[in-house]
PyMOL Python script that loads the backbone (N, CA, C, O; Angstrom):
from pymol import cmd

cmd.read_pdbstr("""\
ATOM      1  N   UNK A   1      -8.783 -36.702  -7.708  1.00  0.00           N
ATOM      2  CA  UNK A   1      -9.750 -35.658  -7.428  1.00  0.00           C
ATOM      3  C   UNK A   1     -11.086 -36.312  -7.082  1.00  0.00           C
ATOM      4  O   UNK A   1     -11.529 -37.246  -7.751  1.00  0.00           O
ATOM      5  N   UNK A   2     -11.906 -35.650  -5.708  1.00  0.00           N
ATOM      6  CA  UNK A   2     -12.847 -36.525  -5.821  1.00  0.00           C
ATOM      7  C   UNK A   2     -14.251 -35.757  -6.462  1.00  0.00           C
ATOM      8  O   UNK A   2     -14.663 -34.597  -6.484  1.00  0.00           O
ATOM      9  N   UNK A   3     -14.691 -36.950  -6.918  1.00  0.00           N
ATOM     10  CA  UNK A   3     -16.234 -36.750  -8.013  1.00  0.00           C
ATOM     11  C   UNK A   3     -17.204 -35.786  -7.498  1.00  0.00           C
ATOM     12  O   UNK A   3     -17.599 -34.923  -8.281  1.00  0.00           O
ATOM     13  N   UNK A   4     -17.561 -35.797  -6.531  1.00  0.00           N
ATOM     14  CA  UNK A   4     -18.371 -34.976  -5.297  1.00  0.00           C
ATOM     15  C   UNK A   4     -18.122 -33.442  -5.320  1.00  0.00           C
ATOM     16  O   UNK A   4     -19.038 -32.702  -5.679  1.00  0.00           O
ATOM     17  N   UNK A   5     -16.805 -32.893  -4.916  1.00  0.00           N
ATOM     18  CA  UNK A   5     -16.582 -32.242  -4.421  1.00  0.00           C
ATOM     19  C   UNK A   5     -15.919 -30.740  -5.035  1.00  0.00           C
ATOM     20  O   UNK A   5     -15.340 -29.912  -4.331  1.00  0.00           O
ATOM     21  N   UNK A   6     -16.106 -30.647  -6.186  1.00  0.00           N
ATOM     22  CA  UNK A   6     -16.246 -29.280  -7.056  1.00  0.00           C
ATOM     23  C   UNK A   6     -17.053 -29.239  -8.005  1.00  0.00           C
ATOM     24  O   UNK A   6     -17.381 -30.193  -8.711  1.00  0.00           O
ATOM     25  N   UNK A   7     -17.498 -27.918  -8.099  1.00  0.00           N
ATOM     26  CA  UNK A   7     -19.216 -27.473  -9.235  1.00  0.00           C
ATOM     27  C   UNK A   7     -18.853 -27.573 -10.110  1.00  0.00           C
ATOM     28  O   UNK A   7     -17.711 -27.322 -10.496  1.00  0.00           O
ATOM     29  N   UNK A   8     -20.178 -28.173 -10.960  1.00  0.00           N
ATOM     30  CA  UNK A   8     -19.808 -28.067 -12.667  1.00  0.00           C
ATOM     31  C   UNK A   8     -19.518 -27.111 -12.968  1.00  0.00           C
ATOM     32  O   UNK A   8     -20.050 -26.150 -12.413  1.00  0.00           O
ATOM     33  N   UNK A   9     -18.623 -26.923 -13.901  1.00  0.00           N
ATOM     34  CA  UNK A   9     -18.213 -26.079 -14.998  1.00  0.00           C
ATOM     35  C   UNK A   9     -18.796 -25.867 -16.012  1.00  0.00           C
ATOM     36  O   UNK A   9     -18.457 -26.898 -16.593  1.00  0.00           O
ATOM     37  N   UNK A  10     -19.513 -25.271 -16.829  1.00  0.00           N
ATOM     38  CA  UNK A  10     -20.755 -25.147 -17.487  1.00  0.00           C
ATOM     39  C   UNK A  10     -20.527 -23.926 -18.685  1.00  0.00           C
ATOM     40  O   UNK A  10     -19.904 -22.905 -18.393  1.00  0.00           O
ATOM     41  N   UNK A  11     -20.895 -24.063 -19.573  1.00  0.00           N
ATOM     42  CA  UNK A  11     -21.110 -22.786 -20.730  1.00  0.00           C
ATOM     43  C   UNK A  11     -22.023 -22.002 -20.772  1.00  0.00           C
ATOM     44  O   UNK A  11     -23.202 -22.354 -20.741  1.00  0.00           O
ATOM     45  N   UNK A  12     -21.633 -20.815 -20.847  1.00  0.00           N
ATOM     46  CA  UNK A  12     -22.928 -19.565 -20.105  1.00  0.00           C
ATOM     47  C   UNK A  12     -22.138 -18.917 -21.505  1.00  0.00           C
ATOM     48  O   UNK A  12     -21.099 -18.983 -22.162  1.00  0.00           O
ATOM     49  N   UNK A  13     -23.971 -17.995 -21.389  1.00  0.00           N
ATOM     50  CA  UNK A  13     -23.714 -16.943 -22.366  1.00  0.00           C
ATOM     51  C   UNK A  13     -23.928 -15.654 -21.505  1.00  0.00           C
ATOM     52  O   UNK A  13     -24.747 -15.573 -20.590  1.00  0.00           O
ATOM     53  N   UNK A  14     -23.099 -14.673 -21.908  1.00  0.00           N
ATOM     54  CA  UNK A  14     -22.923 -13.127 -21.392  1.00  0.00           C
ATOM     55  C   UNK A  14     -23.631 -12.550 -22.441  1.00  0.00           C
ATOM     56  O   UNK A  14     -23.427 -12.768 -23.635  1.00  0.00           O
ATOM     57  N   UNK A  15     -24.976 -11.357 -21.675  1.00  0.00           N
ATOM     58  CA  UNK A  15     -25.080 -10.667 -22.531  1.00  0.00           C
ATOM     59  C   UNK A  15     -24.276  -9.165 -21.730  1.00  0.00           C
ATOM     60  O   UNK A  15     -23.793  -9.146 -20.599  1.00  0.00           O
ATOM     61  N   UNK A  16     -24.336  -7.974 -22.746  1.00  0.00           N
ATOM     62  CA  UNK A  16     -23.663  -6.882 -21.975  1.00  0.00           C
ATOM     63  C   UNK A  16     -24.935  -5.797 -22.244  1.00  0.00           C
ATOM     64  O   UNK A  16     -25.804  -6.234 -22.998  1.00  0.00           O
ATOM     65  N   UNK A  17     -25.141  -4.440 -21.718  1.00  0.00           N
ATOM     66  CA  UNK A  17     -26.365  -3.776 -22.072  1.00  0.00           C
ATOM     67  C   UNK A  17     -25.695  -3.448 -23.180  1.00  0.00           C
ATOM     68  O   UNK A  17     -26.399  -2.551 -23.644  1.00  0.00           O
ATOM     69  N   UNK A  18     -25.011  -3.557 -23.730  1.00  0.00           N
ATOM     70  CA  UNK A  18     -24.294  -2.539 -25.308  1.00  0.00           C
ATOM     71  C   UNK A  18     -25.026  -3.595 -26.574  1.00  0.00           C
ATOM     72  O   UNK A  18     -25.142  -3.324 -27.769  1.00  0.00           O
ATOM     73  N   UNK A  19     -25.451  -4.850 -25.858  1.00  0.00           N
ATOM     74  CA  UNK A  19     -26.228  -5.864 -27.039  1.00  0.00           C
ATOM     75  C   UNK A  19     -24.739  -6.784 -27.421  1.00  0.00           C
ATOM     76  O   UNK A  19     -24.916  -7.664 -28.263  1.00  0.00           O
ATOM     77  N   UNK A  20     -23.591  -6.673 -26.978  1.00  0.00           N
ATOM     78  CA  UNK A  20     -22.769  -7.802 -27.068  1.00  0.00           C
ATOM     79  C   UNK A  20     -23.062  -8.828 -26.490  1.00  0.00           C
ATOM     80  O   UNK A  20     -23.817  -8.711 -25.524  1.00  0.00           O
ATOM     81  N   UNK A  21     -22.591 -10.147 -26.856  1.00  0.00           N
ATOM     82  CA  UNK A  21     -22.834 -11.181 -26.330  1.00  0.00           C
ATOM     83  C   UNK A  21     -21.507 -12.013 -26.896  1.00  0.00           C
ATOM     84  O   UNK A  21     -20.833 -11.777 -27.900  1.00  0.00           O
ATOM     85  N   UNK A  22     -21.372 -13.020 -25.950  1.00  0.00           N
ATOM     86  CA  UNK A  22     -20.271 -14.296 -25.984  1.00  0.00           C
ATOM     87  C   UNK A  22     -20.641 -14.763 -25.250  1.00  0.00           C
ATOM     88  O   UNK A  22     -21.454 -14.366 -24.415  1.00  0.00           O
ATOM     89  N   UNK A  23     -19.894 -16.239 -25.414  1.00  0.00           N
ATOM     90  CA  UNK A  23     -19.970 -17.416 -24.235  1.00  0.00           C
ATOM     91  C   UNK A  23     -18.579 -17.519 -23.846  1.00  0.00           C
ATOM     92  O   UNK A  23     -17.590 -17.332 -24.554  1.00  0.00           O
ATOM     93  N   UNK A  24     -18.669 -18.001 -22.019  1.00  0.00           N
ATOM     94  CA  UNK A  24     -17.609 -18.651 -21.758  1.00  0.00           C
ATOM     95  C   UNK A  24     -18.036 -19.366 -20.798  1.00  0.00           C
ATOM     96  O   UNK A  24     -19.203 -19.625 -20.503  1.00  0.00           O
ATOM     97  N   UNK A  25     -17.289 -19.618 -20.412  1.00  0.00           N
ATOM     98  CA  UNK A  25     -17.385 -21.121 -19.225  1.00  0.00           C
ATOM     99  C   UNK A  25     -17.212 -20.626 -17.404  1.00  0.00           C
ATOM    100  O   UNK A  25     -16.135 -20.160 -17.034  1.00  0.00           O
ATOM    101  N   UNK A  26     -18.287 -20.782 -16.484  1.00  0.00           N
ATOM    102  CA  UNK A  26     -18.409 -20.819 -15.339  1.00  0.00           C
ATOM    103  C   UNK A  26     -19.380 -21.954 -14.294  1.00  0.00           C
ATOM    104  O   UNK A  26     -20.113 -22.906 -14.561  1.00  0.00           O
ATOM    105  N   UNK A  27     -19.202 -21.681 -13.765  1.00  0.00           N
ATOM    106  CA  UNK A  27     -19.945 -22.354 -12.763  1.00  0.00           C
ATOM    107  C   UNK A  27     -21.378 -22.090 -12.318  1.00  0.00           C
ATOM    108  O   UNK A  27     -22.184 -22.757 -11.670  1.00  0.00           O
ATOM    109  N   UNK A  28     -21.427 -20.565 -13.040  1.00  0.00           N
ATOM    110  CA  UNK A  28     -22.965 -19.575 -13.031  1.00  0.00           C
ATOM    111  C   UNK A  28     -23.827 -20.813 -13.877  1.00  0.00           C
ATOM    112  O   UNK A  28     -23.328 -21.509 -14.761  1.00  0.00           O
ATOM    113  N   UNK A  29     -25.288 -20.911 -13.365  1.00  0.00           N
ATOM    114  CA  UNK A  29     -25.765 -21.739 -14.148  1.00  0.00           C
ATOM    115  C   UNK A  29     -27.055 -21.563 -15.080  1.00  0.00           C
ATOM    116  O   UNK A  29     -27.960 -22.348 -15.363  1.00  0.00           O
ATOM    117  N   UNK A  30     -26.726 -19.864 -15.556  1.00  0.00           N
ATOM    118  CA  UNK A  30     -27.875 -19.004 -16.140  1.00  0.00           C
ATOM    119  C   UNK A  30     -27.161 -18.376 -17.137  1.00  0.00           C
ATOM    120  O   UNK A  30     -25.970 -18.660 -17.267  1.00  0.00           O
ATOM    121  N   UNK A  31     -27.671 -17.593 -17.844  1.00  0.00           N
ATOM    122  CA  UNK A  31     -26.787 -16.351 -18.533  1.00  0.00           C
ATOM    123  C   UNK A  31     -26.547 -15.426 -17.524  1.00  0.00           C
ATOM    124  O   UNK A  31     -27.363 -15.238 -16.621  1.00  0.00           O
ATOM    125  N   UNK A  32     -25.380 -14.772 -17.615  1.00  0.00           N
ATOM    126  CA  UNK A  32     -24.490 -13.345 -17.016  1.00  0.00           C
ATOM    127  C   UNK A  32     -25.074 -12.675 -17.724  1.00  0.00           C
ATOM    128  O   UNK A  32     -25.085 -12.934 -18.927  1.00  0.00           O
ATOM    129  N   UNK A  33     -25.748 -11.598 -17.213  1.00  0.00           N
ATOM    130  CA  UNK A  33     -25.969 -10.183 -17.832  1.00  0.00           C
ATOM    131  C   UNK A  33     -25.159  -8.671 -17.185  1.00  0.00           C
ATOM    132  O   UNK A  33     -25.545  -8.204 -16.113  1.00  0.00           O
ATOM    133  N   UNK A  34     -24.281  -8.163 -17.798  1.00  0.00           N
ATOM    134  CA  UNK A  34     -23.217  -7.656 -17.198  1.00  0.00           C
ATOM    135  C   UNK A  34     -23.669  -6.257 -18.111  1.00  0.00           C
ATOM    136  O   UNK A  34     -24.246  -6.396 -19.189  1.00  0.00           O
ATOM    137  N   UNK A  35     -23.279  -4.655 -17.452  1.00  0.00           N
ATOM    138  CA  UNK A  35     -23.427  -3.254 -17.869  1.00  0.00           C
ATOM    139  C   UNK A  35     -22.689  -2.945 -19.236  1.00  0.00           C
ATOM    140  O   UNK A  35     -22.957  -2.343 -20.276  1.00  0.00           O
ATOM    141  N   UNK A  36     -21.379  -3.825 -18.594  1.00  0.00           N
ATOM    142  CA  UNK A  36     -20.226  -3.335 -19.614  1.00  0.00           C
ATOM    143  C   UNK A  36     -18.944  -4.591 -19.828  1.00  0.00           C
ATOM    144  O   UNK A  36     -18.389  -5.423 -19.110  1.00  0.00           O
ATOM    145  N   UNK A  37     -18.881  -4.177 -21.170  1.00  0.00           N
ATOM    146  CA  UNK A  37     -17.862  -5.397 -21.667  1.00  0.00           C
ATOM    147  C   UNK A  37     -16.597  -4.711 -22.261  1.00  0.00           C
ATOM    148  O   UNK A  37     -16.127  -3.594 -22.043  1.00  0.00           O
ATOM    149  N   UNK A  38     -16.107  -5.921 -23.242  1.00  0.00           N
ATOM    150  CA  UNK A  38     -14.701  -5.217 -23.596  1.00  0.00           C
ATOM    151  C   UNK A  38     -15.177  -4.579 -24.605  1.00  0.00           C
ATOM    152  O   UNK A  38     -14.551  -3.524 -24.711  1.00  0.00           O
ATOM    153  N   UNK A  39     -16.302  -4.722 -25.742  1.00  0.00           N
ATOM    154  CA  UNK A  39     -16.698  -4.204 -26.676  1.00  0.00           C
ATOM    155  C   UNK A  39     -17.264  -2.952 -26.574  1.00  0.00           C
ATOM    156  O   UNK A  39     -17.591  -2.359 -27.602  1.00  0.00           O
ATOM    157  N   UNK A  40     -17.494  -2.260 -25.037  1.00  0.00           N
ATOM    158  CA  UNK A  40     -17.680  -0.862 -24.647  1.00  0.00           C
ATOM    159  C   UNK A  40     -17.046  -0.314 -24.034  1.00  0.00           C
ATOM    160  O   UNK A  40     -17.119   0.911 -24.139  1.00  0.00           O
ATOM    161  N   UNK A  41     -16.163  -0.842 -23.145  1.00  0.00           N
ATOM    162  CA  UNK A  41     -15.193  -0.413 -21.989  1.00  0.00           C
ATOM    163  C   UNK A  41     -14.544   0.882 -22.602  1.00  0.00           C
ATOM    164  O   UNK A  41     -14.221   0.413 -23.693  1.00  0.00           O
ATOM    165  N   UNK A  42     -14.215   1.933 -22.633  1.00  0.00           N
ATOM    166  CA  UNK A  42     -13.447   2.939 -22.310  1.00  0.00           C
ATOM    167  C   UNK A  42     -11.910   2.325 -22.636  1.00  0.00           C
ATOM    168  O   UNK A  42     -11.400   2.466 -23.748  1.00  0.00           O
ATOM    169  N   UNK A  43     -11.309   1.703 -21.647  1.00  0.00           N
ATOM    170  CA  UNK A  43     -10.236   0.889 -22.009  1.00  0.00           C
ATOM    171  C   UNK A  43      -9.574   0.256 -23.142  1.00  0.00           C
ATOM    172  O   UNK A  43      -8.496   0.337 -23.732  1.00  0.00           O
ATOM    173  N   UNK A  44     -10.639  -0.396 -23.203  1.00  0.00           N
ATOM    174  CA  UNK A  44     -10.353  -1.279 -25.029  1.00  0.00           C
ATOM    175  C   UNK A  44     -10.915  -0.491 -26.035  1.00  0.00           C
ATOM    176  O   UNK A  44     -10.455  -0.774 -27.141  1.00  0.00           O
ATOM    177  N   UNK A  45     -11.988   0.654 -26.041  1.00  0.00           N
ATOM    178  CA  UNK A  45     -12.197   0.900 -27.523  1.00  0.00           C
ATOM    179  C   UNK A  45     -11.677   2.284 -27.329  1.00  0.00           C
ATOM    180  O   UNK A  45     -12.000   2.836 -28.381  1.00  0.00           O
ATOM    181  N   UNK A  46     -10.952   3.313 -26.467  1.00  0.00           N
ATOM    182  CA  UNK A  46      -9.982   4.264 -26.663  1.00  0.00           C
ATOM    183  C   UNK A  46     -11.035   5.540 -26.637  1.00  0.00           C
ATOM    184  O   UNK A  46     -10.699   6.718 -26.755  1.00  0.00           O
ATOM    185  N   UNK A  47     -12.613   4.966 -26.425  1.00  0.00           N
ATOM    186  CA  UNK A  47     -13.447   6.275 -26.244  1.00  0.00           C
ATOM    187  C   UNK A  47     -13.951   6.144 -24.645  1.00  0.00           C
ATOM    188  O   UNK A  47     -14.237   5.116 -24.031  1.00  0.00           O
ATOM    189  N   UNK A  48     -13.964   7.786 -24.099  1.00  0.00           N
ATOM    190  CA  UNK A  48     -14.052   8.501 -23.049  1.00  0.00           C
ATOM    191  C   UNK A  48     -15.623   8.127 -22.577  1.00  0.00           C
ATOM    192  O   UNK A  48     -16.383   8.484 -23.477  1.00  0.00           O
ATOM    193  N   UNK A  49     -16.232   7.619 -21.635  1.00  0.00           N
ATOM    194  CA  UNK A  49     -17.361   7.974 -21.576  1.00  0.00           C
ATOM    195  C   UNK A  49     -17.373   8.615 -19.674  1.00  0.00           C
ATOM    196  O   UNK A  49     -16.697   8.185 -18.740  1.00  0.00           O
ATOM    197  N   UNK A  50     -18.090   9.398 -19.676  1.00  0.00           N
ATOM    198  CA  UNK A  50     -18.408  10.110 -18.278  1.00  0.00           C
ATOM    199  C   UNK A  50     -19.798   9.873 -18.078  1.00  0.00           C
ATOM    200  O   UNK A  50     -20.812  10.262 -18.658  1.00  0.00           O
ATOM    201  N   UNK A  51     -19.526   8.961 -16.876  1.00  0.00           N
ATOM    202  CA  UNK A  51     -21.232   8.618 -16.547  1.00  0.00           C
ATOM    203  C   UNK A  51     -21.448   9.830 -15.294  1.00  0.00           C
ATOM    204  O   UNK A  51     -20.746   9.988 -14.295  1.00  0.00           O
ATOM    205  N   UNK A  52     -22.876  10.745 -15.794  1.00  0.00           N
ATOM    206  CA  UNK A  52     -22.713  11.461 -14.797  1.00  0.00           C
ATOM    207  C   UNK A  52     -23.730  11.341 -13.409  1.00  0.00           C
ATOM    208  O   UNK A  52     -24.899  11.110 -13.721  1.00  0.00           O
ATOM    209  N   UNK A  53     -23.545  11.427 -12.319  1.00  0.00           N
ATOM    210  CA  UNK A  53     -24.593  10.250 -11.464  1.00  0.00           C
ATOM    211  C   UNK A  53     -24.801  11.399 -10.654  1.00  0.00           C
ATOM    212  O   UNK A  53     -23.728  11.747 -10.162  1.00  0.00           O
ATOM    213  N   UNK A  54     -25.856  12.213 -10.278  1.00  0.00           N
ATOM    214  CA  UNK A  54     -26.761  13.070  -9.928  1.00  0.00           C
ATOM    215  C   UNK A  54     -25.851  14.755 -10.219  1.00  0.00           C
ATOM    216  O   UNK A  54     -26.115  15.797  -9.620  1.00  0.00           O
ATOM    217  N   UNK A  55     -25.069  14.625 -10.999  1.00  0.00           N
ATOM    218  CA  UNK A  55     -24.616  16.041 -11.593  1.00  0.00           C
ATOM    219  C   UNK A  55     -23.340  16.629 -11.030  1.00  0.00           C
ATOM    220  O   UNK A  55     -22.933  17.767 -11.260  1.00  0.00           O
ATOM    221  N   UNK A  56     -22.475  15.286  -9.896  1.00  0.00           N
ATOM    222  CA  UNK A  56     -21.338  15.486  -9.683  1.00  0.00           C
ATOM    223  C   UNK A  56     -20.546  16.009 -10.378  1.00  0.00           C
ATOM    224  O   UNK A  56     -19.582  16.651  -9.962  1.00  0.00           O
ATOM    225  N   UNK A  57     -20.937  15.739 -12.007  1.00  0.00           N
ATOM    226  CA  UNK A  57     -19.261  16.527 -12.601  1.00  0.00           C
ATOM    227  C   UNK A  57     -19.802  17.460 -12.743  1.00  0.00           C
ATOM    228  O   UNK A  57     -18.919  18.162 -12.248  1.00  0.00           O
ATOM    229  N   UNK A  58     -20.814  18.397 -13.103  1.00  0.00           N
ATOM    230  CA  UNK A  58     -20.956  19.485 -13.489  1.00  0.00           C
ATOM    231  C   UNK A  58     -20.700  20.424 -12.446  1.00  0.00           C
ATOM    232  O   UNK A  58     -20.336  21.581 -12.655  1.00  0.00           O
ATOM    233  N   UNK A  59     -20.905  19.884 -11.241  1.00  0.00           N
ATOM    234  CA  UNK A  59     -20.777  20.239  -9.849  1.00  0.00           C
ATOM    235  C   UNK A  59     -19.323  20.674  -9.827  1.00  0.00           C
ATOM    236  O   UNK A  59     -18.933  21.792  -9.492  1.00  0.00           O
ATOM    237  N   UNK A  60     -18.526  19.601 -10.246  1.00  0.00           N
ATOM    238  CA  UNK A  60     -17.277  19.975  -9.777  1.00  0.00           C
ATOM    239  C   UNK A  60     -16.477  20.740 -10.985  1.00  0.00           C
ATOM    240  O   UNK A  60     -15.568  21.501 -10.656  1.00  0.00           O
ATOM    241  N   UNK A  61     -16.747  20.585 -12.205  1.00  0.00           N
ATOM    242  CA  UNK A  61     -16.353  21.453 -13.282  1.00  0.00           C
ATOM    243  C   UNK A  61     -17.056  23.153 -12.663  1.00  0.00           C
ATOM    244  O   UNK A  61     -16.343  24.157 -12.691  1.00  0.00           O
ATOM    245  N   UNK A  62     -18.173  23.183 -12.266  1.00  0.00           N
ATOM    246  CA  UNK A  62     -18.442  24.800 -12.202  1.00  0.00           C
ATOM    247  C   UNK A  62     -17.549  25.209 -10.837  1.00  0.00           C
ATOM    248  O   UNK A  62     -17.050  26.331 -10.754  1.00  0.00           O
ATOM    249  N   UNK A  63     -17.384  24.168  -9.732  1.00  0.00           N
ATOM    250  CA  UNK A  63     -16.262  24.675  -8.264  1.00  0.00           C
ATOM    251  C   UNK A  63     -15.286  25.261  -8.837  1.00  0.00           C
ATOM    252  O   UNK A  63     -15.046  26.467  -8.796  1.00  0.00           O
ATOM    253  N   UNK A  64     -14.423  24.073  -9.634  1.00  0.00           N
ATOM    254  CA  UNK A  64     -13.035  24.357  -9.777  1.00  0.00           C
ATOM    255  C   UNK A  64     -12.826  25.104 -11.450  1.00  0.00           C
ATOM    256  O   UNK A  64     -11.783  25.016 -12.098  1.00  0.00           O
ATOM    257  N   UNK A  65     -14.044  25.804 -11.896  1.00  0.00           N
ATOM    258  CA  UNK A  65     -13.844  26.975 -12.725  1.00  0.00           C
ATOM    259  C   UNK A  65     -13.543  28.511 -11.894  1.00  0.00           C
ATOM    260  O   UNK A  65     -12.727  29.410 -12.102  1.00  0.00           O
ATOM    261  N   UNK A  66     -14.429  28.350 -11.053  1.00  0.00           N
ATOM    262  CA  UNK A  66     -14.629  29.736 -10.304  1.00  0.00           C
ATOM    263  C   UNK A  66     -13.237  29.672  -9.866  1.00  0.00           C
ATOM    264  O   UNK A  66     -12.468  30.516 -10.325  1.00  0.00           O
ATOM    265  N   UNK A  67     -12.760  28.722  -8.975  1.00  0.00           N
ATOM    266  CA  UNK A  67     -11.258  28.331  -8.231  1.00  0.00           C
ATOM    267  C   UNK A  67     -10.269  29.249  -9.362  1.00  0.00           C
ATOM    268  O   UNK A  67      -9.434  30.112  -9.093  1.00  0.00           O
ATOM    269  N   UNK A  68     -10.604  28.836 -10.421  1.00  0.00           N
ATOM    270  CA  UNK A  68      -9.628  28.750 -11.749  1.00  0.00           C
ATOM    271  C   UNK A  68      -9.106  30.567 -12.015  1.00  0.00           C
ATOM    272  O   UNK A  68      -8.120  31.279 -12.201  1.00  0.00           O
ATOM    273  N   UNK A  69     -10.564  30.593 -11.864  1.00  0.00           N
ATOM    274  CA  UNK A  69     -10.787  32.360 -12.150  1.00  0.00           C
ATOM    275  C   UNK A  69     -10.220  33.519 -10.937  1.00  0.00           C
ATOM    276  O   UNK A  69      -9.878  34.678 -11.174  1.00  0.00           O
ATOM    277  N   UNK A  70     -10.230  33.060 -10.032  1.00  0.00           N
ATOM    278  CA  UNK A  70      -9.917  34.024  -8.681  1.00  0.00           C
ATOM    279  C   UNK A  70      -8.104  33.681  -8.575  1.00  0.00           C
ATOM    280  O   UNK A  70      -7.285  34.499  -8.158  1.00  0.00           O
ATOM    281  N   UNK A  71      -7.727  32.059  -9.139  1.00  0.00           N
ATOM    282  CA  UNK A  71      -6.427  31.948  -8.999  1.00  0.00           C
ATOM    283  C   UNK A  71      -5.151  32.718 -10.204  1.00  0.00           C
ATOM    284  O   UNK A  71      -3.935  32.876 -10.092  1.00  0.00           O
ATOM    285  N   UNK A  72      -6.314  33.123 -11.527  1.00  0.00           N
ATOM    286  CA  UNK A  72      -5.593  33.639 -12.486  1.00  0.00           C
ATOM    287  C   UNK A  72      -5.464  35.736 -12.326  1.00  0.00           C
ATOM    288  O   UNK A  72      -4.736  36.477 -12.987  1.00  0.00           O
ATOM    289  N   UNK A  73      -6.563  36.155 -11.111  1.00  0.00           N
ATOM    290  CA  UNK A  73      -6.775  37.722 -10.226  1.00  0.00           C
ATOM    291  C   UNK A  73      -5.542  37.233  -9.872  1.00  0.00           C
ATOM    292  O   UNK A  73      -4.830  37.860  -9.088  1.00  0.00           O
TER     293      UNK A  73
END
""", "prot")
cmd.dss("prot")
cmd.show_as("cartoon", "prot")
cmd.util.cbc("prot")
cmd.orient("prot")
């Protein structure tokens, strides 16, 4: 392999906005600051979160209520 020609590999610390933190190993040569980890994910801790981003769901929960109501007439 030659000496030159791939980046260090380096120990970085991750923070996440949830205030988790770990280290692992990349080539990044700062800390990772990342939204979401496994210690918040939806996925791994089995809770629901709905991010709602200018009122899309409410938007679409009140469409497809009305839908709901004219399909049960």
């Amino acid at each position: 392999m030659k000496a030159a020609t791939h980046p260090s590999y380096n120990e970085v610390r991750v923070l996440c906005a949830c205030g988790n933190t770990f280290t692992t190993r990349s080539t990044n040569r700062g800390d990772i600051h990342v939204e979401i980890c496994s210690a918040c994910h939806p996925f791994f801790t089995g809770k629901q979160k709905l991010v709602d981003t200018a009122g899309r769901v409410e938007r679409f929960r009140r469409k497809y209520a009305k839908a709901g109501e004219t399909a049960k007439k």
